[in-house]
KOLSE-579635 format. One record per residue (C-alpha): y negated, z, x negated. Coordinates in Angstrom, 2 decimals, padded with zeros to 5 digits. Example, Ala and Ser with C-alpha at 12.3 -4.5 7.8 and 13.67 -1.06 7.14 Angstrom:
! KOLSE-579635
<py=004.50 pz=007.80 px=-012.30>
<py=001.06 pz=007.14 px=-013.67>
//
This chain:
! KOLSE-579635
<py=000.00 pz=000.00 px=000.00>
<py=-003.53 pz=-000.46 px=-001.12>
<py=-005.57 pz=002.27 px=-002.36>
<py=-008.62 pz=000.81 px=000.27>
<py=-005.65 pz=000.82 px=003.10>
<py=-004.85 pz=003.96 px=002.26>
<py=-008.50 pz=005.51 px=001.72>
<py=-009.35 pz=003.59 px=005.33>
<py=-006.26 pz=005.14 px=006.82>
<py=-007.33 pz=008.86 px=005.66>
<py=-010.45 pz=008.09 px=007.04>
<py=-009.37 pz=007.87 px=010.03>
<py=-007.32 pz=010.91 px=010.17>
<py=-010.17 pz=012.99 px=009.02>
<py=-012.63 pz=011.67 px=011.61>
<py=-009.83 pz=011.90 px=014.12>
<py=-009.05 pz=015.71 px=012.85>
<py=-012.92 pz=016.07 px=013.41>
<py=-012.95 pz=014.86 px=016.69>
<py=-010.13 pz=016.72 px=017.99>
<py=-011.89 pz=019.67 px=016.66>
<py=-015.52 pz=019.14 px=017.61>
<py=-015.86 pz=021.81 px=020.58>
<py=-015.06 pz=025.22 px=020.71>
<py=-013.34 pz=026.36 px=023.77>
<py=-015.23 pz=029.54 px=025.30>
<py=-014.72 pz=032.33 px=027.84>
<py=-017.70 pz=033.28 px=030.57>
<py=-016.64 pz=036.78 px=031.50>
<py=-017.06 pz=037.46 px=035.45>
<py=-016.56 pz=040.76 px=037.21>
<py=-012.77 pz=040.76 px=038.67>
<py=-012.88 pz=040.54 px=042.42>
<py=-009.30 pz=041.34 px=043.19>
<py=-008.52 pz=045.07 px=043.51>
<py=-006.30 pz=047.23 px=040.49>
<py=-004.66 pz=049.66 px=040.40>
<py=-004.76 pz=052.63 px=037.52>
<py=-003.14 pz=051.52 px=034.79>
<py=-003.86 pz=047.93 px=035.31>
<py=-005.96 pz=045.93 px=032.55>
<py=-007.41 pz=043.68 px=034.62>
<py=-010.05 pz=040.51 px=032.58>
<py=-011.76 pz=037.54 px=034.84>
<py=-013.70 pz=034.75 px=033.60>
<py=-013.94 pz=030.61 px=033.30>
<py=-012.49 pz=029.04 px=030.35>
<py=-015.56 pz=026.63 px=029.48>
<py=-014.55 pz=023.63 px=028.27>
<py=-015.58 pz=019.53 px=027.40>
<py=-014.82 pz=018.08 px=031.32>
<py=-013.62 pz=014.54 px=029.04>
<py=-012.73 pz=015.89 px=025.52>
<py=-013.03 pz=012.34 px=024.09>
<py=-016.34 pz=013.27 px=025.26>
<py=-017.30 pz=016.54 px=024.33>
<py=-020.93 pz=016.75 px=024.03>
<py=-021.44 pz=015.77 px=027.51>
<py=-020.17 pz=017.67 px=030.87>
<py=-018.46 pz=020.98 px=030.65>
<py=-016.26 pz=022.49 px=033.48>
<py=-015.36 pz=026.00 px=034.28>
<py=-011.86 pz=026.78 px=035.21>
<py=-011.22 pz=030.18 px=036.38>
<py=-008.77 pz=032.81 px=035.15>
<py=-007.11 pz=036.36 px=035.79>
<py=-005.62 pz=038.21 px=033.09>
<py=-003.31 pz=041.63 px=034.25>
<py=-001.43 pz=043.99 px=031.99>
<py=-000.24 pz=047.24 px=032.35>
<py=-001.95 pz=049.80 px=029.64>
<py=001.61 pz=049.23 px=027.70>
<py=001.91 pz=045.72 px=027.83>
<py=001.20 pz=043.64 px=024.71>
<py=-002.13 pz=041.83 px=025.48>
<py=-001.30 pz=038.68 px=023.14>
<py=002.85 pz=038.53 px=023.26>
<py=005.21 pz=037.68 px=025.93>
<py=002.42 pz=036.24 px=028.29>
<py=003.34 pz=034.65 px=031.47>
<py=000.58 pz=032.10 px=032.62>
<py=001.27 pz=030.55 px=036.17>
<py=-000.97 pz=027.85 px=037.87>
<py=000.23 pz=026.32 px=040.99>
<py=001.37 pz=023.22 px=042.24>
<py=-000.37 pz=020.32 px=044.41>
<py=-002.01 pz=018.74 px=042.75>
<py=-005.38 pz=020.04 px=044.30>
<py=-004.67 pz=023.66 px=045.29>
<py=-006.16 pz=026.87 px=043.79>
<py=-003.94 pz=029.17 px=041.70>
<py=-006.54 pz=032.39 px=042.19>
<py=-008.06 pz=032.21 px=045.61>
<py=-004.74 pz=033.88 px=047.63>
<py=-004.70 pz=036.88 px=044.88>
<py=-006.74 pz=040.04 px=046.04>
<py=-005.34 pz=042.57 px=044.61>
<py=-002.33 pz=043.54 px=041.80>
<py=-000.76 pz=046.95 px=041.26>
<py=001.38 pz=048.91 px=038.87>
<py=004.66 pz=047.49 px=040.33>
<py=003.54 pz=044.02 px=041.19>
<py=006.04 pz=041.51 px=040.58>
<py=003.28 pz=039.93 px=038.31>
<py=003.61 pz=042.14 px=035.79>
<py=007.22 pz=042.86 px=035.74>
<py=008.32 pz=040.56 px=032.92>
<py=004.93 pz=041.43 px=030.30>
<py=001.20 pz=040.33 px=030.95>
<py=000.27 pz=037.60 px=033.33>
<py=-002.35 pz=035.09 px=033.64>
<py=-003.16 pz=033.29 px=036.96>
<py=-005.01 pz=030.10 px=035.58>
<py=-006.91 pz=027.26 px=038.35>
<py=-006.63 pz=023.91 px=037.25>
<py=-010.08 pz=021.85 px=036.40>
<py=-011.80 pz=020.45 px=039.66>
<py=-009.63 pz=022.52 px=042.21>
<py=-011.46 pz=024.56 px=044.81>
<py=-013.12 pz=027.97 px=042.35>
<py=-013.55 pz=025.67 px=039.21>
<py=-016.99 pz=024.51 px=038.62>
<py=-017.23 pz=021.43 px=039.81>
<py=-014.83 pz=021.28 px=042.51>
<py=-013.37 pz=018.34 px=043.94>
<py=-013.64 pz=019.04 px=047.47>
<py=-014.14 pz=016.19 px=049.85>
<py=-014.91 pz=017.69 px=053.13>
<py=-015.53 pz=014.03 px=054.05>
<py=-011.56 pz=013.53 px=054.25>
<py=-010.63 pz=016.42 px=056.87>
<py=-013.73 pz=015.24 px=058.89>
<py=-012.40 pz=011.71 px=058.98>
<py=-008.90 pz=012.78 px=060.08>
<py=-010.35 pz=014.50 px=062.43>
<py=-012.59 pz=011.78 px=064.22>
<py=-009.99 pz=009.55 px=064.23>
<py=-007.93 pz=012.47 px=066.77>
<py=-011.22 pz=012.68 px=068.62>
<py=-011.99 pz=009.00 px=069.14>
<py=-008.46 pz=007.39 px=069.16>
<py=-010.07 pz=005.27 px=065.90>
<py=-007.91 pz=004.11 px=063.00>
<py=-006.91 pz=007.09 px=060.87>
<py=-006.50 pz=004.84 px=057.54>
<py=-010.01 pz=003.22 px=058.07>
<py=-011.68 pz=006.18 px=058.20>
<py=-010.07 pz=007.61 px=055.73>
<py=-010.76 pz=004.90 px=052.96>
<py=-014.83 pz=005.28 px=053.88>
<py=-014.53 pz=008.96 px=053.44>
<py=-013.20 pz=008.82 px=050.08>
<py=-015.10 pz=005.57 px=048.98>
<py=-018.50 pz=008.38 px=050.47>
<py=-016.85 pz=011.40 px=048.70>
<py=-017.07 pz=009.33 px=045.31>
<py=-019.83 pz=008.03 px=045.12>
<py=-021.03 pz=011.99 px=045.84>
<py=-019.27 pz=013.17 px=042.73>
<py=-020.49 pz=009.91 px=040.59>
<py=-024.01 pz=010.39 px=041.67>
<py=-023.67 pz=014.32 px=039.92>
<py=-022.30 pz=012.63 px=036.74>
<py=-018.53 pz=013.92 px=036.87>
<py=-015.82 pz=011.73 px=035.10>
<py=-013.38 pz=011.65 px=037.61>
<py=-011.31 pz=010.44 px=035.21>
<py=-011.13 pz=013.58 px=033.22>
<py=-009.22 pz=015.24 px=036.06>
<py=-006.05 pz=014.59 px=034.98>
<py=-003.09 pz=016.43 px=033.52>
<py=-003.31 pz=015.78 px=029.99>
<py=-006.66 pz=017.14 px=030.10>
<py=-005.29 pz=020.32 px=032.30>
<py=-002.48 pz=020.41 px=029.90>
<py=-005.15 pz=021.30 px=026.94>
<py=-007.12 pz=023.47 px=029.18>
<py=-004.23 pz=025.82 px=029.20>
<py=-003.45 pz=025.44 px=025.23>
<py=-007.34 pz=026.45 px=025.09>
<py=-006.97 pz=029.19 px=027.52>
<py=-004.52 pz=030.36 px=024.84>
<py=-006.05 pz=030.23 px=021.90>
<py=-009.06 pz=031.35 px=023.04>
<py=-007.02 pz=034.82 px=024.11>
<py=-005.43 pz=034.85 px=020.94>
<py=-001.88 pz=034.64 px=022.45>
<py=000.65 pz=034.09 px=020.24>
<py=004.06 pz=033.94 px=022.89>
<py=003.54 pz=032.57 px=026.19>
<py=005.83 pz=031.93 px=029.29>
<py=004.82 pz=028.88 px=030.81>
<py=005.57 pz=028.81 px=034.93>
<py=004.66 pz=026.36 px=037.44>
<py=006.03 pz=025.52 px=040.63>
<py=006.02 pz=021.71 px=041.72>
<py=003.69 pz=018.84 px=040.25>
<py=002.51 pz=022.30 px=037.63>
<py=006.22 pz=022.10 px=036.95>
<py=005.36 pz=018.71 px=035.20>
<py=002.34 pz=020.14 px=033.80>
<py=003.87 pz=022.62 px=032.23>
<py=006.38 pz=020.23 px=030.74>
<py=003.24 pz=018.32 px=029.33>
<py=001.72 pz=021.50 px=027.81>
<py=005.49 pz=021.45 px=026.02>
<py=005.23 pz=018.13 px=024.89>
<py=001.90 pz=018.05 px=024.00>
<py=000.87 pz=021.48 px=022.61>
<py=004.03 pz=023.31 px=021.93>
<py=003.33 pz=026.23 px=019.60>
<py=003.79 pz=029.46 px=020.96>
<py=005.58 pz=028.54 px=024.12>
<py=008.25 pz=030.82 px=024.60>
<py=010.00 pz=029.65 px=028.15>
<py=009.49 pz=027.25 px=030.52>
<py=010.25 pz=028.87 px=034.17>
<py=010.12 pz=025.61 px=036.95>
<py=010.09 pz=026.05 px=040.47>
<py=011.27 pz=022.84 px=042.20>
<py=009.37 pz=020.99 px=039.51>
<py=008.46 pz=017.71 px=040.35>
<py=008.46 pz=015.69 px=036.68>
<py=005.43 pz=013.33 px=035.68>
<py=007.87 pz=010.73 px=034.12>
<py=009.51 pz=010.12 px=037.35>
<py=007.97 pz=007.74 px=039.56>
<py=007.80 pz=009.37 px=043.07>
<py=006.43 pz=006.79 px=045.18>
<py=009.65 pz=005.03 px=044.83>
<py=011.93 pz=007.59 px=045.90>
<py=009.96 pz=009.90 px=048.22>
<py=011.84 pz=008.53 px=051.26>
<py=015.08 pz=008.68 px=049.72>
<py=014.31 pz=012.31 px=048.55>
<py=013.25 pz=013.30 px=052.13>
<py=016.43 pz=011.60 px=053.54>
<py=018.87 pz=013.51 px=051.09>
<py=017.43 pz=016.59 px=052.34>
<py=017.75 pz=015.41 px=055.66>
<py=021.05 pz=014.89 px=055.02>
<py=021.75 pz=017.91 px=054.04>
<py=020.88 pz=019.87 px=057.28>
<py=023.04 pz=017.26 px=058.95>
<py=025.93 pz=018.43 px=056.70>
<py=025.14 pz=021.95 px=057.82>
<py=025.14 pz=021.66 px=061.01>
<py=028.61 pz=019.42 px=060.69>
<py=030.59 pz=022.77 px=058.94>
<py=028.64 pz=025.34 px=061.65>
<py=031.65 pz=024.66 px=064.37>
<py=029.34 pz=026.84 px=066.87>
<py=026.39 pz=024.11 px=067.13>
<py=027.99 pz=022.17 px=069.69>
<py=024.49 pz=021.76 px=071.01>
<py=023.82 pz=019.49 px=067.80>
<py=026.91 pz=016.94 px=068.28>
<py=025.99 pz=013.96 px=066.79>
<py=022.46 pz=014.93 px=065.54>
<py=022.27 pz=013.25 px=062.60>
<py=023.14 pz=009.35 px=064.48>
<py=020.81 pz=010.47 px=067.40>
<py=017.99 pz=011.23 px=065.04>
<py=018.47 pz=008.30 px=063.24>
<py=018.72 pz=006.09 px=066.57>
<py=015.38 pz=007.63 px=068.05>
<py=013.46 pz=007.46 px=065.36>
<py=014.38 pz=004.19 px=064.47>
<py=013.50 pz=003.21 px=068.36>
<py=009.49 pz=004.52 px=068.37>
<py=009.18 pz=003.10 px=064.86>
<py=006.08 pz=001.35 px=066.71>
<py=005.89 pz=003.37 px=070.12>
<py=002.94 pz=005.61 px=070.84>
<py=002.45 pz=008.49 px=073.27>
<py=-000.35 pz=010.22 px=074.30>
<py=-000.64 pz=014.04 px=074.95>
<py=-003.55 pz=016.10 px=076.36>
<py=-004.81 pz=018.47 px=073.64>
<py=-007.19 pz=020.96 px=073.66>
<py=-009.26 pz=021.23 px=070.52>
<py=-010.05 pz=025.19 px=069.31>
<py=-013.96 pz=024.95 px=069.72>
<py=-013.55 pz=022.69 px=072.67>
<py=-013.79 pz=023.62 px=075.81>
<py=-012.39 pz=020.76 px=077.75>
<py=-009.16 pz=019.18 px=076.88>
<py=-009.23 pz=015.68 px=075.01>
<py=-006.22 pz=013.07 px=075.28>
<py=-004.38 pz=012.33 px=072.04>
<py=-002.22 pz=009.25 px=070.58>
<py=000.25 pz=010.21 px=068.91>
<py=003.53 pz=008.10 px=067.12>
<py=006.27 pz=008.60 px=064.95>
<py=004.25 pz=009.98 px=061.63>
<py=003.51 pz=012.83 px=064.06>
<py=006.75 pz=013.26 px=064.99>
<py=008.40 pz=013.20 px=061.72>
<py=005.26 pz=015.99 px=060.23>
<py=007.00 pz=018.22 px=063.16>
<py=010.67 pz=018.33 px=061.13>
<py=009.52 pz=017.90 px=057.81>
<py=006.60 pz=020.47 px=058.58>
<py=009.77 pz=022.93 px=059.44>
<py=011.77 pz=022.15 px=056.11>
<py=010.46 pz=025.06 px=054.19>
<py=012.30 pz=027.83 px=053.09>
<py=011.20 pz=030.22 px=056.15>
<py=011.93 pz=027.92 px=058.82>
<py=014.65 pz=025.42 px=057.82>
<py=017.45 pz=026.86 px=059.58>
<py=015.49 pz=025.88 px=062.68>
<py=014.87 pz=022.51 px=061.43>
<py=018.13 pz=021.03 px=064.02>
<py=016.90 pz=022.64 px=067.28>
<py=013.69 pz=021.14 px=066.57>
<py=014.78 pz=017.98 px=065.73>
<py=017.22 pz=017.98 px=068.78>
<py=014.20 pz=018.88 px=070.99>
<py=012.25 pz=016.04 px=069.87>
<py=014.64 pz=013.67 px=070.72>
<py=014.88 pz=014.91 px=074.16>
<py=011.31 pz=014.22 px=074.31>
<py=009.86 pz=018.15 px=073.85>
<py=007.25 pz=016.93 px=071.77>
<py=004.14 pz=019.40 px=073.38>
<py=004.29 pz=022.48 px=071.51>
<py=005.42 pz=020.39 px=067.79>
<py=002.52 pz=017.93 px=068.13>
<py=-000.15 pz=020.85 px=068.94>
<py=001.07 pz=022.35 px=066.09>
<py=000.88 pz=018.87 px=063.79>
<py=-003.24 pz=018.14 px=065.47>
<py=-004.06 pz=021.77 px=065.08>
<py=-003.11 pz=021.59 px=060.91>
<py=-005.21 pz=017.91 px=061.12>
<py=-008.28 pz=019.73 px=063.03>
<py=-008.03 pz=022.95 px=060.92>
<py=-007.97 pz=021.05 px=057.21>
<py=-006.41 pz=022.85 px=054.51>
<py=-008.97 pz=025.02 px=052.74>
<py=-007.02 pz=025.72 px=049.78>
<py=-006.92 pz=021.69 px=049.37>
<py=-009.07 pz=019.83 px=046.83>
<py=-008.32 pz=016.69 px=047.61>
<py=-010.63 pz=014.93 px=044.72>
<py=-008.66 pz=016.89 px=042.22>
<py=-005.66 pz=015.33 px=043.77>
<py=-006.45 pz=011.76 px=043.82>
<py=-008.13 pz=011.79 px=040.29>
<py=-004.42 pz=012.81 px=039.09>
<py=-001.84 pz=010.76 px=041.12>
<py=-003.71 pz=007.85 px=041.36>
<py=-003.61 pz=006.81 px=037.78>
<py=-000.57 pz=009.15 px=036.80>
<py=001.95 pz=008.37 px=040.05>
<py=000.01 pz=005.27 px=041.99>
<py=-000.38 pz=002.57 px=039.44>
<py=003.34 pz=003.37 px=038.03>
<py=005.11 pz=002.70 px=041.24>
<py=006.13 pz=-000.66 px=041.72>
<py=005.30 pz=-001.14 px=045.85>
<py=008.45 pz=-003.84 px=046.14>
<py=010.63 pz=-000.90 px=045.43>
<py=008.61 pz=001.18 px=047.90>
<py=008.79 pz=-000.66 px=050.22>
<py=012.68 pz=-001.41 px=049.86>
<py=013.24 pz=002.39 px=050.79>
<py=011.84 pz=000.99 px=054.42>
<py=014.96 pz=-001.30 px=054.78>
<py=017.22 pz=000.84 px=054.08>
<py=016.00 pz=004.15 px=055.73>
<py=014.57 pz=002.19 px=059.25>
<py=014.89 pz=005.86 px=060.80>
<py=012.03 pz=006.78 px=058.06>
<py=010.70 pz=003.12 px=057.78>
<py=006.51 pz=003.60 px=058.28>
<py=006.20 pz=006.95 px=057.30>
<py=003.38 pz=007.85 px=055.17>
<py=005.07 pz=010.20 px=052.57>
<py=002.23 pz=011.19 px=051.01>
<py=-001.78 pz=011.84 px=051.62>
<py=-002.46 pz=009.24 px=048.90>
<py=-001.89 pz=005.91 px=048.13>
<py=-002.71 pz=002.44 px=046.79>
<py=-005.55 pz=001.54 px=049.10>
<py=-007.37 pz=005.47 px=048.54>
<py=-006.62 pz=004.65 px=044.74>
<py=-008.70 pz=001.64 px=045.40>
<py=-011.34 pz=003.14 px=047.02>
<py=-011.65 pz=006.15 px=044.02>
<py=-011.12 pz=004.01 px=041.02>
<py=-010.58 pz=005.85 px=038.20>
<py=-009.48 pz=004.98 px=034.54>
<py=-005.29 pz=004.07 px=034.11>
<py=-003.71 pz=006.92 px=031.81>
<py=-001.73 pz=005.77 px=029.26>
<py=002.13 pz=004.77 px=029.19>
<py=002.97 pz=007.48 px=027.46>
<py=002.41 pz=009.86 px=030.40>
<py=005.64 pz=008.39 px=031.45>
<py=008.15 pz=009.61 px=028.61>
<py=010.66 pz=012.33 px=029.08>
<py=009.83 pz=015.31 px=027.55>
<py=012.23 pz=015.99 px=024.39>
<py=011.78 pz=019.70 px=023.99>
<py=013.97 pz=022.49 px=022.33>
<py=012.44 pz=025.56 px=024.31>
<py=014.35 pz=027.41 px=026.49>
<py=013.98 pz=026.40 px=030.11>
<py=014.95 pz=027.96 px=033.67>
<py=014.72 pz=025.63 px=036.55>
<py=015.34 pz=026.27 px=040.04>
<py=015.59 pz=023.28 px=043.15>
<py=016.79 pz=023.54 px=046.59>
<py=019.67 pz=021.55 px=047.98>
<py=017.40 pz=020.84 px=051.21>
<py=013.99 pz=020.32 px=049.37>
<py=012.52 pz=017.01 px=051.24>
<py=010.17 pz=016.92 px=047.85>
<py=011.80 pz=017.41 px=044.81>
<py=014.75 pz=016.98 px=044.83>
<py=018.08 pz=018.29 px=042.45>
<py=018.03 pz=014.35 px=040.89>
<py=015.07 pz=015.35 px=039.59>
<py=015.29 pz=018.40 px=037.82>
<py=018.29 pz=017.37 px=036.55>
<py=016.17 pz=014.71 px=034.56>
<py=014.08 pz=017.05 px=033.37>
<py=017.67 pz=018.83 px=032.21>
<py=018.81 pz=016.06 px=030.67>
<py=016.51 pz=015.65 px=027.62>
<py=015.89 pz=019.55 px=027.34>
<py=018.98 pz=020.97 px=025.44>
<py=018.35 pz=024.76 px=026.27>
<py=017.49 pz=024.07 px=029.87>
<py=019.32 pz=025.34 px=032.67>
<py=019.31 pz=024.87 px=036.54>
<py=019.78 pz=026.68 px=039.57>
<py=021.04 pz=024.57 px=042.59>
<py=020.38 pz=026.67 px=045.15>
<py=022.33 pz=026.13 px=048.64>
<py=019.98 pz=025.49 px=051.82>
<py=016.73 pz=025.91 px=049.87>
<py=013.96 pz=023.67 px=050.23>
<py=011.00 pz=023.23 px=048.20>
<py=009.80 pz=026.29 px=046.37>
<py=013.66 pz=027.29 px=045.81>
<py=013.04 pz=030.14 px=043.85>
<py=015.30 pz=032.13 px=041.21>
<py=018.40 pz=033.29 px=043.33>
<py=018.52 pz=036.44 px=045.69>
<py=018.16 pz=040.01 px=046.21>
<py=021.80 pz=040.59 px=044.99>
<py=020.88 pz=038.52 px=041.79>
<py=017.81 pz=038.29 px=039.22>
<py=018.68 pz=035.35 px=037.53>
<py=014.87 pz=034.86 px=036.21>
<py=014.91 pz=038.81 px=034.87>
<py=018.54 pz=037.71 px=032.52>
<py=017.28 pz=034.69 px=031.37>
<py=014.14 pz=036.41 px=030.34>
<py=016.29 pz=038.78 px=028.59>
<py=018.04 pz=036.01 px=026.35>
<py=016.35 pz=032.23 px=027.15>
<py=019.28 pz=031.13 px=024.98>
<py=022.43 pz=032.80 px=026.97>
<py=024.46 pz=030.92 px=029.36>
<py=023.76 pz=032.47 px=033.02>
<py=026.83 pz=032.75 px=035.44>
<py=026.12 pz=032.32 px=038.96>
<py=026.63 pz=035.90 px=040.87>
<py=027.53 pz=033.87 px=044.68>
<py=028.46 pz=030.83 px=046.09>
<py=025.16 pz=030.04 px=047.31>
<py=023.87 pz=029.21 px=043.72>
<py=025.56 pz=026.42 px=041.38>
<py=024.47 pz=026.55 px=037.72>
<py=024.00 pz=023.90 px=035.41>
//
């Protein structure tokens, strides 16, 4: 090689080392609004950090934090940091208060860290525009898609006009956030756990900063290398499946003969049916008349596959096809009318749009219509190409779309009957992680969790990441 190759080459790994190291990562200390208990070491704050760090001397963003310990807990060892799933929902917001025996704290010190543009970050992503749109379109019997797409195209050019790089709202950039978060604490062993898409976040803070990371702990993860798009119907028929096959060994539900081929006949008949429903609207004081279809309909069961109500999910499926729709659709309208306010729906697109949408090839979407007519039509998910369209943000790179190849110890959990994410793909994430194991879990759906009350699977791999687990019932296979 020539000595000017070479020289150029260094040069560019020294400016590159000096870019990569050309902010500092900060903490803004904030009073701690959730309520402790003695004994409880309680810190609050934003992590401050470059919104695009490609970027750094322009935006910052503030992503909130709470740190717990008990007085005997080590404050910088054995760390668990948990940030929750969406994307677009808050980690923080739903925790008021944490005592001496709080599951928190059971395992060491805990950190509940938001992700960047979700609803207590500074700036949030909110786009109140969306729920308003959904809304109107219940109201005035308008096209729900239409509206939509305006609402975003509105919400964007909101967020532009501020200056914010929707682009920089992506998991990569999350994924450093929480390496920051650490080194900024001075942590030097940290338990990484997430729970859906921050399951594949938390694989991406493996793969891309790995140092210090103790354990992985994944909660019906949902991978970033997998393109969902492409299987979501699939995935929601498996699990479908699997209540069928329930209620197939329950010799009792005679009520439920033949369930699964009259579910798939009916819904296959009102793939383009409509009904209409009179609904009365919580600050209304009249009644308003409501169309309704077969995305409605199919919110109702899916809406009851959740780990709380899924051994219902048969009579209500069985009622719908008898044509009890009343009390399922007031319940779907009332969610559409009420919003979600944990929901940051900017946060959301900026992240699946360039990480999920522009992956999935739509002839294979659309060949899970053919084959599933019963689910042909549905839409799967609250984004997709023609949002994507309207909120244009930058493509991330291929590499987004690798497996992660990691050595550290992993515990992952997945329900048989998770409509989401399903076993298939946490036994991916298995695959190319050597020290991973998995917990099946039998009529589960998403949000599976770590086994029972008769078993603490989590508290004995904590114990020894490295030791082979051995399943304590039949309800739990482990891989």
């Amino acid at each position: 090689m020539k000595i000017s190759t070479l020289l150029a080459l260094c040069f560019v790994f020294f400016n590159f080392q000096a870019f990569s190291q050309s902010y500092i990562p900060k903490i803004e200390s904030t009073g701690c609004k959730i309520k402790t208990e003695n004994g409880v070491i309680a810190k609050c704050g934003y992590l401050v950090v470059p919104e695009n760090r490609a970027n750094p001397s322009k935006n910052l963003v503030k992503i909130p934090f709470i740190f717990v310990r008990k007085q005997d807990q080590d404050s910088v060892k054995n760390i668990s940091l948990y940030t929750t799933g969406g994307p677009g929902y808050s980690t923080t917001l739903g925790i008021t208060q944490i005592g001496l025996n709080s599951g928190f704290l059971r395992y060491g010190g805990f950190i509940a860290f938001d992700q960047r543009g979700t609803k207590l970050a500074i700036p949030s992503l909110q786009c109140p525009e969306v729920d308003q749109a959904i809304k109107r379109s219940y109201l005035e019997n308008l096209s729900k898609d239409s509206l939509v797409k305006l609402a975003v195209t509105s919400a964007r050019k909101r967020f532009t006009a501020k200056g914010i790089d929707l682009s920089a709202y992506n998991t990569t950039e999350s994924a450093a956030d929480i390496s920051d978060l650490k080194k900024v604490l001075k942590i030097e062993s940290m338990m990484l756990v997430g729970i859906s898409y921050s399951g594949g976040l938390m694989l991406t803070v493996a793969k891309n900063h790995p140092e210090g990371i103790k354990a992985l702990i994944l909660n019906s993860p949902l991978p970033g290398f997998v393109n969902y798009e492409e299987h979501a119907l699939i995935n929601m028929n498996e699990a479908l499946d699997q209540v069928f096959d329930n209620v197939q060994t329950d010799s009792t539900k005679t009520a439920y003969k033949d369930l699964k081929q009259r579910f798939h006949d009916y819904f296959t008949k009102i793939s383009s049916k409509r009904f209409n429903m009179r609904y009365l609207p919580k600050e209304n004081s009249d009644s308003i008349t409501i169309s309704y279809g077969k995305t409605e309909l199919l919110d109702a069961v899916f809406g009851k596959m959740e780990n709380g109500t899924i051994k219902i999910v048969p009579f209500v499926m069985n009622e719908i096809i008898n044509g009890k729709h009343q009390q399922y659709i007031t319940e779907v309208v009332d969610g559409a009318f009420s919003g979600d306010p944990n929901r940051t729906l900017g946060m959301r697109y900026s992240i699946y749009c360039p990480e999920q949408i522009a992956y999935s090839d739509p002839k294979l979407i659309a060949k899970q219509d053919k084959i599933l007519p019963w689910l042909s039509g549905y839409p799967f998910n609250n984004v997709n190409k023609e949002i994507c369209d309207c909120w244009k943000v930058n493509s991330q790179p291929a590499s987004i779309k690798e497996p992660v190849y990691s050595n550290i110890p992993a515990l992952i959990s997945a329900g048989d009957a998770d409509p989401f994410c399903r076993p298939f793909y946490n036994k991916l994430i298995k695959r190319y992680m050597p020290n991973a194991q998995l917990l099946i879990i039998h009529n589960r759906a998403h949000g599976a969790g770590f086994g029972n009350s008769s078993a603490d699977y989590l508290g004995d791999f904590l114990a020894d990441p490295y030791k082979k687990l051995v399943s304590k019932g039949s309800d739990v296979r482990i891989e």
